[in-house]
C-alpha positions as CSV (number, residue, x, y, z in Angstrom):
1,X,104.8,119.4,75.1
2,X,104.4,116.9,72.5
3,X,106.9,113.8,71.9
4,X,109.4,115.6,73.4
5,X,108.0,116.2,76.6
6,X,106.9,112.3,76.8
7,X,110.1,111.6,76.1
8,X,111.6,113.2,78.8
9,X,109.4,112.2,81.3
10,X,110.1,108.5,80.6
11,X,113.8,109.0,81.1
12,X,113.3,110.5,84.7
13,X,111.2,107.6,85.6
14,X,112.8,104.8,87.9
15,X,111.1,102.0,86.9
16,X,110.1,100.7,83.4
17,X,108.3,98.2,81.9
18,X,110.9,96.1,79.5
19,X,109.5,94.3,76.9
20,X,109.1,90.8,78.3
21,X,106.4,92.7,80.7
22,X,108.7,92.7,83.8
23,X,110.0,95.9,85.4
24,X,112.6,97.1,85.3
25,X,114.0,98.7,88.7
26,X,116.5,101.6,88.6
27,X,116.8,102.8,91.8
28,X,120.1,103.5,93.3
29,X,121.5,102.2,96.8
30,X,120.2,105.1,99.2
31,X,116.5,103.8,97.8
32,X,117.0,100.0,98.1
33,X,118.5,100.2,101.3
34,X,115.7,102.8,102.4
35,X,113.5,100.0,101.1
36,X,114.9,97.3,102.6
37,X,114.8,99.1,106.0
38,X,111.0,99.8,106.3
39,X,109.5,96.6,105.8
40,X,111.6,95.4,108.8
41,X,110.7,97.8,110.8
42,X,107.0,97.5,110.1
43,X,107.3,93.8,110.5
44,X,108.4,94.5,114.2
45,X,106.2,96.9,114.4
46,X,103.2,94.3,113.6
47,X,103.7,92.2,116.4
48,X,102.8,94.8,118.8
49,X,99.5,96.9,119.5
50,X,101.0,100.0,118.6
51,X,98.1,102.5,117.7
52,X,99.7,103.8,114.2
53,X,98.7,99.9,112.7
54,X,95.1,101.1,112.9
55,X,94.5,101.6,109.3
56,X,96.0,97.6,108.5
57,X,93.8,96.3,111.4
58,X,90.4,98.3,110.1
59,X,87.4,97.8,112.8
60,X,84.2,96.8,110.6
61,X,81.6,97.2,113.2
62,X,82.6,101.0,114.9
63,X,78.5,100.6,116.9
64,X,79.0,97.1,118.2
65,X,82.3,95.6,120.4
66,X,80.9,92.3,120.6
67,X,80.6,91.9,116.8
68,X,84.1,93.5,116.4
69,X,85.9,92.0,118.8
70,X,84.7,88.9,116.8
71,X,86.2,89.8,113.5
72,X,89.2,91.0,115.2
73,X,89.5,87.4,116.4
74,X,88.9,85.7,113.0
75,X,90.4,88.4,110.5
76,X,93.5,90.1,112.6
77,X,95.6,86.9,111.7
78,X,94.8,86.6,108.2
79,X,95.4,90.3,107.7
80,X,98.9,90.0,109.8
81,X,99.5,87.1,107.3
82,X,98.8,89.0,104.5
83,X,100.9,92.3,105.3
84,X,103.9,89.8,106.5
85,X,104.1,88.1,103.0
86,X,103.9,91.6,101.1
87,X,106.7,92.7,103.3
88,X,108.6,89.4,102.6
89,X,108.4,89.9,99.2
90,X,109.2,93.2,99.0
91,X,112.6,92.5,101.1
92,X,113.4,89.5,98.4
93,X,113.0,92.0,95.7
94,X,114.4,95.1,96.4
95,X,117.6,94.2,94.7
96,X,116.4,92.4,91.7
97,X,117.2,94.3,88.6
98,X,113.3,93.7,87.5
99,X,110.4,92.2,89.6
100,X,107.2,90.5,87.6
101,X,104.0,92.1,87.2
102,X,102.3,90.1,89.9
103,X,105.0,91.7,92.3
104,X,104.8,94.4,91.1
105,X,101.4,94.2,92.5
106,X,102.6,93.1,96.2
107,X,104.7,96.2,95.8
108,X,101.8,98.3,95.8
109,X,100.3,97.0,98.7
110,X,103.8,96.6,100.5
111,X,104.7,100.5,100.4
112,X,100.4,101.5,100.9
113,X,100.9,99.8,104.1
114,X,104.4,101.3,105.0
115,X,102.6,104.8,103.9
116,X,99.5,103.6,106.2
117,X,101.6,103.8,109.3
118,X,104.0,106.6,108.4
119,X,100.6,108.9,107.5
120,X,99.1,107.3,110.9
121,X,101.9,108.6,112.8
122,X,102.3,111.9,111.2
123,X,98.4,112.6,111.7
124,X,98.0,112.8,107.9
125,X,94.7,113.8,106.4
126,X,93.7,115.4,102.8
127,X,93.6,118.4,104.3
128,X,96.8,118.0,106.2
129,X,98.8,117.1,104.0
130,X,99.8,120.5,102.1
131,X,100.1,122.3,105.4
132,X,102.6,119.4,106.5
133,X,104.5,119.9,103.0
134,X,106.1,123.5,104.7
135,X,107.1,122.3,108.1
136,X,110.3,124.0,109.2
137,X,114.0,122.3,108.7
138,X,114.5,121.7,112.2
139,X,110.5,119.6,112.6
140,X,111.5,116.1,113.8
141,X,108.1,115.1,111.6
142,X,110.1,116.3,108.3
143,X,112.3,113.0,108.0
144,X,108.9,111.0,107.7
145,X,107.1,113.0,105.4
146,X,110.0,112.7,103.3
147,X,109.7,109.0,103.5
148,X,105.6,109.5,102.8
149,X,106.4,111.4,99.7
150,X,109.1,109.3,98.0
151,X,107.0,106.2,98.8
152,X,103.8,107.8,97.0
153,X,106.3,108.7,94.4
154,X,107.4,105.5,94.1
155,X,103.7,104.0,94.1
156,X,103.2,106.1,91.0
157,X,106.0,105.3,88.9
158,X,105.2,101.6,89.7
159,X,101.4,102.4,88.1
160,X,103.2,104.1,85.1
161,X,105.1,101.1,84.5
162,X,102.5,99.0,84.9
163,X,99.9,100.6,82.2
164,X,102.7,101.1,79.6
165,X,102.6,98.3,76.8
């Protein structure tokens, strides 16, 4: 492909790194206000017991309730605390023009943990994944897939931007 081919891949791409090191966001209205939707739903979402928060709320002792109802009790808060504050700063964000490196970062984690849910919900494995890819139009599953995807998307072009000097 060459220079061109580079070239034409960096035009398509929705965010950029600018020269002061920030990124630069160029998504259009339908994305932020996509964006801004999911956190607060997932924020509502965390103050419940809802099974699809599973992979947020890891166990990390599957052989022994006593030991994991004891994390549970001292880690669920602090990992609540943490997902809350990458949401937060996500909503903040979503309409800047550019967002710093460092939340650029949160980000990351902000839309993994969106696509945590969504890929809880829809049942998602590595092996899933490209028979989910040809559902039917009329599968009620197909609107969050679509939402898997773009986020995934979105993670990606966030780690372009990020390695590009």
């Amino acid at each position: 492909m060459g220079n061109y081919g580079t070239k034409r891949l960096n035009f398509y791409r929705k965010i950029k790194r600018n020269k002061d090191g920030t990124l630069r966001l160029r998504l259009s209205v339908e994305e932020r206000q996509t964006l801004q939707d999911l956190p607060k739903q997932l924020k509502e979402l965390l103050n419940s017991d809802d099974e699809s928060l599973k992979r947020l709320f890891p166990p990390a002792y599957q052989d022994d309730i006593a030991q994991e109802i004891e994390y549970q009790q001292l880690m669920r808060e602090d990992l609540l605390a943490s997902h809350l504050q990458n949401l937060e700063i996500l909503e903040q964000t979503i309409d800047a023009e550019s967002i710093t490196e460092e939340q650029a970062f949160v980000w990351l984690k902000a839309l993994n943990e969106i696509r945590l849910v969504i890929g809880t919900r829809l049942d998602i494995t590595e092996d899933s994944l490209d028979e989910l890819q040809n559902l039917p139009s009329t599968d009620p599953s197909l609107m969050g897939l679509a939402i898997y995807n773009y986020l995934s998307w979105l993670q990606e072009q966030i780690v372009i931007a990020l390695e590009a000097n």
